[in-house]
N, C-alpha and C positions, 0 to 999 in steps of 0.2 A: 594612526590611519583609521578612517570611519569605514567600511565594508560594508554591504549587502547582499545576502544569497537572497535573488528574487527567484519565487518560484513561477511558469506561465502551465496552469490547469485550465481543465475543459473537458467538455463531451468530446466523444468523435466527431468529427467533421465543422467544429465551433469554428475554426479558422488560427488556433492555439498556435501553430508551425508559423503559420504566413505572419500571425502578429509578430513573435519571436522574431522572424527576419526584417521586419520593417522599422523593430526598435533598434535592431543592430545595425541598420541599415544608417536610421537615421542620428545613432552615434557614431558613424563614421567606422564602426568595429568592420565591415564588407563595404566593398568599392560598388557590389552589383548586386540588384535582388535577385535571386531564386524564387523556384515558385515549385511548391507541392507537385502540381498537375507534371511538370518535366520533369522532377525528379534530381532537384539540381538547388537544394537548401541548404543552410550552413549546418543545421543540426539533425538532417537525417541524412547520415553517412553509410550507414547500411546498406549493401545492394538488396534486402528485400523490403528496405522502405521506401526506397526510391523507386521499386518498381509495386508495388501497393500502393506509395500514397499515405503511408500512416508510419507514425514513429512507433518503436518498438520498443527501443530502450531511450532510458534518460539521456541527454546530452549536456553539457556544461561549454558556458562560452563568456570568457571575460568581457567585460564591459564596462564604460564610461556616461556616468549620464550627471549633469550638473557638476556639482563638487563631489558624488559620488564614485567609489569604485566598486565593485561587485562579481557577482558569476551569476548569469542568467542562466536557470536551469528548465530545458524545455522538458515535458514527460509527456508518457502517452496518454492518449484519451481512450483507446477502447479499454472498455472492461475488460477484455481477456489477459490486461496486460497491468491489473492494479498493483500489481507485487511490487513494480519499476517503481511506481507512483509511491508506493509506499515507504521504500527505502531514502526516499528523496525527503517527504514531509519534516521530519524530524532534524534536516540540517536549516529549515527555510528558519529565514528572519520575518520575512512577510511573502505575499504571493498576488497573482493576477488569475481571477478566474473571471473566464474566457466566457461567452454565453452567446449565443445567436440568435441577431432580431426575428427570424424568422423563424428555424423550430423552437425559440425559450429554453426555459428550465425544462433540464433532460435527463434522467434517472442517473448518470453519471455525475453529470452538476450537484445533485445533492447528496453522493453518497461522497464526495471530494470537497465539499462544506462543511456537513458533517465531521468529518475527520479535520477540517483546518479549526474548527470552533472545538472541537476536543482537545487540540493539542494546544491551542491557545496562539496558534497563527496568525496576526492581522493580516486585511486581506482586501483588493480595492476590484471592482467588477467591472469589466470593458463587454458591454453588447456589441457586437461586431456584425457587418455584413446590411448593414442598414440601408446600403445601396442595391441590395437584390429584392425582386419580385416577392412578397408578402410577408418583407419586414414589418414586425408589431413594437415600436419601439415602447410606446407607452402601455402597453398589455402586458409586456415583458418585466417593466418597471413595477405594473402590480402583482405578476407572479413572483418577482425578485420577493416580494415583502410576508405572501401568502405560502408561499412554498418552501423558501429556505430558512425563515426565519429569521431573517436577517433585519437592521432598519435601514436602508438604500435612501442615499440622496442625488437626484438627479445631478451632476455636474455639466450637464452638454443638453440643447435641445438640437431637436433633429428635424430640420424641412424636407419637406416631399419625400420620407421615409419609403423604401420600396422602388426610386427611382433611379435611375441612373446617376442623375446628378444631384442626388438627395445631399442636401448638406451641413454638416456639423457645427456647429458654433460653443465655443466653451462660454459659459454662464462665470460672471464675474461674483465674488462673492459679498462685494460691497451695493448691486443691482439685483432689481427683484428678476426673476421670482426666488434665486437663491440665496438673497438675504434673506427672506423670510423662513424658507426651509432650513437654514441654518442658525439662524436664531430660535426657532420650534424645535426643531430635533437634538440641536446640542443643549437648547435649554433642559431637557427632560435630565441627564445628567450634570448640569452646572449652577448651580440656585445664583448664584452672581450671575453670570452671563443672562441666562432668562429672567431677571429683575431688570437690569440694561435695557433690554429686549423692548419689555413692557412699557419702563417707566423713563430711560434716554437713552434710545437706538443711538443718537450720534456717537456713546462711547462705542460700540460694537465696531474698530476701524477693520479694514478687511486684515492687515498684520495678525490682531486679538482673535479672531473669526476663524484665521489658516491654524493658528498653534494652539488654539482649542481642538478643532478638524480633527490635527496629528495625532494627539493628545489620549479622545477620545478612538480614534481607527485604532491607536499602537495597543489597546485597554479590548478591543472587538467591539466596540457598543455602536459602533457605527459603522456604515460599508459605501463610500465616496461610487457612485456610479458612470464611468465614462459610455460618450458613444463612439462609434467610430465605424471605417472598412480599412483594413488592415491593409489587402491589394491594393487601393489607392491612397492611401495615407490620410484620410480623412479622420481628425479627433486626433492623432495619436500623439502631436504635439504636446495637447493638455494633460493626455496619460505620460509622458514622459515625465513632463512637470512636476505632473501629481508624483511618478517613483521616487525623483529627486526631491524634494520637498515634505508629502503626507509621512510618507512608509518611512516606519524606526529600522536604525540600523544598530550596530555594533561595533564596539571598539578594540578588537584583540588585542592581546599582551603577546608581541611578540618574543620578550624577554622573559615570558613565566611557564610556569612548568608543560613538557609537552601534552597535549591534550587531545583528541579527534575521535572520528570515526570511521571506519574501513564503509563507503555504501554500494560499491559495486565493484567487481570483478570481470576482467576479461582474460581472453589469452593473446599473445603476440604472437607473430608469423612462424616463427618458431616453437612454438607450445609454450613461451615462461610468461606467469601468473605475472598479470598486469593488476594495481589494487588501486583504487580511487579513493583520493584520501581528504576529506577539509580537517583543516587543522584548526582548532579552535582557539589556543593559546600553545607558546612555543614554538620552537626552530628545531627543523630537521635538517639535515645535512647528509652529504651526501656520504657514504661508507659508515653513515653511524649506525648504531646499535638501535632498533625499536623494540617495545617491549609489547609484545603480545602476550594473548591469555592462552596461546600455548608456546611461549615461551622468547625467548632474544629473539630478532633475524634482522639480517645486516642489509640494508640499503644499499642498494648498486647501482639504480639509476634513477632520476626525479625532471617527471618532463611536466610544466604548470602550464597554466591555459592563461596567455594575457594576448592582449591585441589583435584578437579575433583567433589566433594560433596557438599550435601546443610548440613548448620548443625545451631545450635542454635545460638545467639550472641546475648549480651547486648545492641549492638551498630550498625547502620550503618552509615560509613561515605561515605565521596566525593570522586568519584570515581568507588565505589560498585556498585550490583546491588544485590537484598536483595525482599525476597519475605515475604510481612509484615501484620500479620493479626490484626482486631479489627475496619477495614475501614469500617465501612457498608456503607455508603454514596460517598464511594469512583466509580467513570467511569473513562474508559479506554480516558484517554486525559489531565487527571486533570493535574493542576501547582501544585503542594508537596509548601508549604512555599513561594518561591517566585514569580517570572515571568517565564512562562511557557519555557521547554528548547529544540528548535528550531520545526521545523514547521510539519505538518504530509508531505507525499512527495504529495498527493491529486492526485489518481491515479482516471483511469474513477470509476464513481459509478457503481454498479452491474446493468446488464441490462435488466434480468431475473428477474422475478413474477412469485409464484406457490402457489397454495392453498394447506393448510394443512389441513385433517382430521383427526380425533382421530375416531382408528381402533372399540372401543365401545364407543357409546353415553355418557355413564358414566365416560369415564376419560377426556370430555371436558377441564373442569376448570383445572382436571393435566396437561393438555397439553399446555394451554396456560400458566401455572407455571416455567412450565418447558423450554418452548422457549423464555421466558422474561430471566431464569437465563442462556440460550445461546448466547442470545441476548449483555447479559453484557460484553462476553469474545469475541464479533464479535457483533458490534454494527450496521456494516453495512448489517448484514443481516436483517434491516430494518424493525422489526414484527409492522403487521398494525393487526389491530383489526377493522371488519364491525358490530357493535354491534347490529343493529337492524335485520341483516340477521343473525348472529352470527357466519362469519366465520372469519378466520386467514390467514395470506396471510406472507410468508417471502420474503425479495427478495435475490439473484444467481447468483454467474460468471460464475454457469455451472451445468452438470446434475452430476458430481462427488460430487461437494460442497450438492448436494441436498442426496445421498445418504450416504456420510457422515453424514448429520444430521440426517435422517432417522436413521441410525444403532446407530447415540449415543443418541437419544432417545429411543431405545428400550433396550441399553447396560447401560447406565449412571440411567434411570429414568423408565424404564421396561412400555414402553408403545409402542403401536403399530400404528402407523399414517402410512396414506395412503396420496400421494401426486399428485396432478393435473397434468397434464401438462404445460409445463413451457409457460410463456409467454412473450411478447419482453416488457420491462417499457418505456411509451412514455413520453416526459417532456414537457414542454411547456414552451414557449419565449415570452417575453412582445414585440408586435410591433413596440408599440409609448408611448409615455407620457398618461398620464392621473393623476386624482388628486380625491381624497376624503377627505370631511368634514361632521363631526358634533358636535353642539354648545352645549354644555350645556345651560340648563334650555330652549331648542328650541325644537317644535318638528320636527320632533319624536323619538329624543332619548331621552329614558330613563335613563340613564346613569347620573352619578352625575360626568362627567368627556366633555372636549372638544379635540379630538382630528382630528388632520387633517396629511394628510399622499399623496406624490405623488410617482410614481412611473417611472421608465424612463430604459431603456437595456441597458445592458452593452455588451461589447465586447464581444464575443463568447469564452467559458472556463473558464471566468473571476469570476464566481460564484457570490452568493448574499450578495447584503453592506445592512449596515442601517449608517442613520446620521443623526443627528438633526441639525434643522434649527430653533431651539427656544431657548430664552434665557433659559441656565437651572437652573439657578437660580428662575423661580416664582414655581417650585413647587421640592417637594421631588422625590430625584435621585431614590426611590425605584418605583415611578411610571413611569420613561424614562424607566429606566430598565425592567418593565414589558410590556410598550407599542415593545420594542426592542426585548425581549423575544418570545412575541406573533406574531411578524411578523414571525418572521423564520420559527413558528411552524404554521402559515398560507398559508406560501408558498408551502410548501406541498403538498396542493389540491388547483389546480390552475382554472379558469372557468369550463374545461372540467374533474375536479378531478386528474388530474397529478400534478405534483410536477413543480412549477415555478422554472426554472433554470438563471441563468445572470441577474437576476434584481435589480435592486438601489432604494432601500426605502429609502424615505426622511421623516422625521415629519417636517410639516410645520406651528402646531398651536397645543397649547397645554394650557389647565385649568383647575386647579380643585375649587372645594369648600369647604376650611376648616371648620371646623375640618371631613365633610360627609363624604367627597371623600374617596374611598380607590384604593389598586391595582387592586381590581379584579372589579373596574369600568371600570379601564384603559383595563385590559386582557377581558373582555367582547366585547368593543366597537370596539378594533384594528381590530378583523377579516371583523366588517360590514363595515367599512369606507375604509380596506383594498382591499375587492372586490370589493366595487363601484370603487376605483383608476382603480383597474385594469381590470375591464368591459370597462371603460374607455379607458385605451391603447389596452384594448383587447390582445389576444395572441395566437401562433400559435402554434399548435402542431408539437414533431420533434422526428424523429426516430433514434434508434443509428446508427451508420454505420461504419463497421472495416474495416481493413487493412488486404490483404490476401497478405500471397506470400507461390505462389503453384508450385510443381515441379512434372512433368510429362513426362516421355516418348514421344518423337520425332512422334512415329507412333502416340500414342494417342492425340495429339493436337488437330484436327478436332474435335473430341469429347468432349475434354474437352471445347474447347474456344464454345460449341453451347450452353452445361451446364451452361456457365458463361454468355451465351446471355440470356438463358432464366431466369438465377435469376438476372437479368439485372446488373448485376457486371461490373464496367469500369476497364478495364485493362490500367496501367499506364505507365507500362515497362513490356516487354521482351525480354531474352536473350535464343538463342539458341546454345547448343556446348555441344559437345561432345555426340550428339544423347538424348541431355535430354534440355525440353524446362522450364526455371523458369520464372512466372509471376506474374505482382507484380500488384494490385490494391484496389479498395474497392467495398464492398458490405452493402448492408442493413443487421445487423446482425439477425432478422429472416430469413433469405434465408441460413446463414451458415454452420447449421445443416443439412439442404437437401440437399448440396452440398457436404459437407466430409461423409456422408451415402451414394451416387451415385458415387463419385470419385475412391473407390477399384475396382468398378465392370466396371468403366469405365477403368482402366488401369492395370487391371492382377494384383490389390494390388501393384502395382510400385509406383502411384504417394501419393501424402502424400501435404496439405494445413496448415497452421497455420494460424492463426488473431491473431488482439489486436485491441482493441477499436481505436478510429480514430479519430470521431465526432458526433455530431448533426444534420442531416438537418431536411428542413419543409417536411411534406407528404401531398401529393394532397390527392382529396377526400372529404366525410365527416367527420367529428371530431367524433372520438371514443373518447364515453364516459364511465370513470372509476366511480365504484360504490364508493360515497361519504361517509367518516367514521366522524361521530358526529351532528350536526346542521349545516347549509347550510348557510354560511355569502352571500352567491350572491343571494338569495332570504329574502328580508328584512323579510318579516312579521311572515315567515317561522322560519326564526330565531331566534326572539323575544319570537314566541309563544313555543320554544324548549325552551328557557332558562327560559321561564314562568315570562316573565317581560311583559309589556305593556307602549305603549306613554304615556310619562308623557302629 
């Protein structure tokens, strides 16, 4: 059986839902369209998407297109919600990214390209809405090439673009102008084809022309461009064509070993953990055994998504996507049976902190119940617990993500929280080298373990390693594995309480004492030997800093460029034309909010900014310090007396 997991991405408001239903539509998967505006889609099931208007979380929806089968996977477009998006990338075979003739390339568009050209995603572009008032289809067509970096081939021209009855026509690829774009563009990768070209077009039949196309889209070297309006069905024939046809699929082994990945989690009416599962290779069955990374759990029930519907099955095999209950131990990340199946896309982490309180004293404990089992279905909204002050703290790509949570915990679990003000998450960077030891039976540790541990920066983005530098053979793997465990969840609160980002832990000594020793010598010791390392190299606190590109009226430029002097924003390009000035740079992303609250009033509501995260740097100053959650490894004795051990 051939399969396809198509992915449909986009900015907000690109039209990414409405296309989603007009290809299910026009596979026969729905009898009737839905429409965003009523609230009334195949794939925003949620009572707070259908009354927003935007998808929140990912949704899967089987589908038939040619000799094709698959699972169309729609995701959200706003930023506040790229964790969804993120969990999804790493199962796509290829994707549809979504782009509007009217506002273009949109700071979400590229940061969603981005990550599909990283992870090696083919990928095919539908501009959409070519039927509304200030469609630019061929402007868009040269921002596709100058923005994303992408090489885009028109596949569709577009008459009276911006009008009502603007109309699509699909470009044949044996008639100009797309036999010549296609003979140019694919020759640059093909030296046979581009000889053809040159010296006998006649070989070039459109058959040779479409499986060159494939060839090169399934490799990314090329990006097939459709037009269309999704609302009215215009173009979307050709984009159908093209899923069925351009876009590589895959062939699962339903008879080989089990395979998958857990990428999202809910809960059922009931509270029992619901886990969403594509299986890559192998058959699951119903009461069998899966093998998680924390251990067996037995399968109770398996409901798959085919024919527009989710419905019961004894079975999931390779290929599916099957939402499967009885996991209680099951996270949003697990390897199902074997080696985990490809990568998350590792977008920035969220950059936003906010306090959470529970609107009466008494639903405390429900509140922190209740944000641990949201926690599970969004992992990265990171809930920390300050247990000696007693409060909660989530972290946020935005203030929409925040009042989402807010309404589904008063909608889902009928409690009322009141929420802070957001604040920027500062990380910290190891400087230099530094190293930590302690000996068993030495003091002053207590500990019936030796561990020693150095620490050293990595490249900037590169995230956090561990590696051992001991033979691992003198003691049991369950004790590397806990000293390995423990660093991760040390790095977290770094000297000044932020989270250690780019760092390389090393073990460089390690003992225990048979039969004493246990793991939780090992998970005790890690965090003190950890902070002496890194008091050691010491480290430096660093702020985020996004990528703006803001467009403004001609007159308003004076104004806007003093605004961006005083939130000390570097502008890195601008272009002026056609009386409207676009400018592209970065800012410290606390400054971004007070900039798009003064930007309407600064341009008559003309001009309009967008971000996306960018970087890291260091911030002058003194070191802001984060209130510290458990015992304090960088103060030794403070530590010891928390855990209520004493020097041996």
């Amino acid at each position: 059986m051939r399969t396809l997991n198509l992915g449909i991405l986009a900015h907000v408001d690109a039209g990414k839902t409405s296309l989603t239903e007009r290809l299910l539509f026009n596979a026969g998967v729905i009898d009737k369209l839905g429409s965003v505006d009523t609230g009334n889609t195949q794939t925003d099931t949620l009572e707070l998407e259908r009354q927003r208007g935007i998808t929140i979380r990912a949704a899967v929806v089987f589908f038939v297109i040619g000799e094709r089968v698959g699972n169309l996977i729609d995701t959200p477009g706003h930023p506040d919600f790229i964790a969804e998006v993120e969990r999804v990338l790493g199962l796509l075979d290829a994707a549809v990214v979504v782009v509007s003739a009217v506002e273009g390339v949109q700071a979400q568009t590229r940061v969603l390209v981005r990550a599909l050209r990283r992870l090696g995603v083919p990928f095919i572009i539908f501009v959409n809405k070519v039927d509304r008032p200030g469609a630019r289809y061929r402007d868009v067509m040269e921002a596709l090439a100058a923005q994303l970096s992408v090489r885009p081939i028109a596949m569709s021209s577009v008459i009276d673009a911006g009008a009502k009855l603007a109309r699509v026509e699909a470009l044949a690829p044996g008639d100009e102008p797309l036999f010549s774009a296609l003979g140019e563009t694919l020759g640059e990768n093909d030296e046979a084809l581009l000889d053809d070209y040159v010296v006998a077009p006649d070989r070039l039949t459109e058959a040779r022309l479409w499986r060159c196309l494939a060839d090169q889209v399934a490799r990314g070297l090329v990006h097939p461009v459709f037009a269309g309006a999704a609302m009215t069905g215009a173009g979307i024939p050709a984009l159908a064509s093209a899923i069925a046809t351009i876009l590589p699929e895959r062939r699962p082994d339903p008879d080989g070993p089990v395979a998958g990945k857990i990428f999202k989690i809910e809960r059922g009416w009931g509270g029992e953990k619901l886990s969403y599962i594509y299986l890559n290779s192998g058959t699951v069955r119903l009461r069998q055994s899966l093998g998680l990374p924390k251990g067996l759990e037995r399968v109770t029930a398996i409901h798959v998504f085919e024919a527009g519907r989710v419905h019961g099955a004894e079975s999931l095999r390779a290929g599916q996507i099957a939402r499967v209950s009885g996991l209680a131990g099951a996270r949003i990340g697990d390897a199902v049976g074997g080696n985990p199946l490809g990568e998350w896309a590792h977008f920035a982490p969220p950059a936003l902190e906010t306090r959470v309180l529970a609107h009466r004293p008494s639903d405390k404990a429900a509140l922190w119940l209740a944000l641990n089992q949201m926690a599970e279905q969004d992992p990265l909204i990171n809930l920390r617990r300050n247990e000696e002050a007693d409060e909660v703290y989530v972290s946020l790509y935005g203030e929409v993500q925040k009042e989402v949570i807010q309404s589904t915990l008063l909608t889902d679990f009928g409690l009322e929280a009141r929420f802070e003000e957001s604040t920027v998450i500062l990380v910290e960077r190891p400087l230099g080298t530094g190293s930590g030891l302690q000996i068993l039976f030495k003091e002053p540790n207590p500990f019936l373990a030796t561990v020693g541990l150095r620490v050293e920066p990595r490249a900037p983005g590169a995230g956090n390693s561990f590696a051992l530098e001991v033979d691992v053979g003198q003691m049991p793997v369950a004790f590397y594995r806990a000293v390995e465990e423990t660093v991760f969840e040390t790095l977290k609160q770094g000297i000044f309480g932020w989270q250690v980002i780019d760092c390389h832990v090393a073990m460089t000594a390690a003992r225990h004492s048979s039969p004493a020793s246990t793991a939780a010598d090992f998970r005790q010791l890690t965090p003190w030997v950890l902070a002496t390392a890194l008091s050691a190299a010491q480290t430096v606190l660093c702020e985020p800093v996004d990528r703006f590109h803001l467009v403004a009226p001609m007159e308003n430029l004076s104004g806007v460029l003093t605004l961006l002097a005083k939130s000390a924003a570097a502008t890195t390009d601008s272009v002026i034309a056609d009386g409207v000035a676009r400018l592209e740079g970065t800012m410290a992303s606390q400054m971004v909010q007070s900039v798009q609250q003064q930007l309407p009033g600064l341009t008559s509501g003309a001009g309009t900014m967008e971000t996306s995260f960018d970087h890291y740097a260091p911030i002058a100053g003194p070191p802001r310090l984060r209130r510290r959650s458990g015992p304090d490894p960088f103060n030794g004795t403070e530590y010891l007396l928390r855990l209520r051990v004493v020097p041996i």
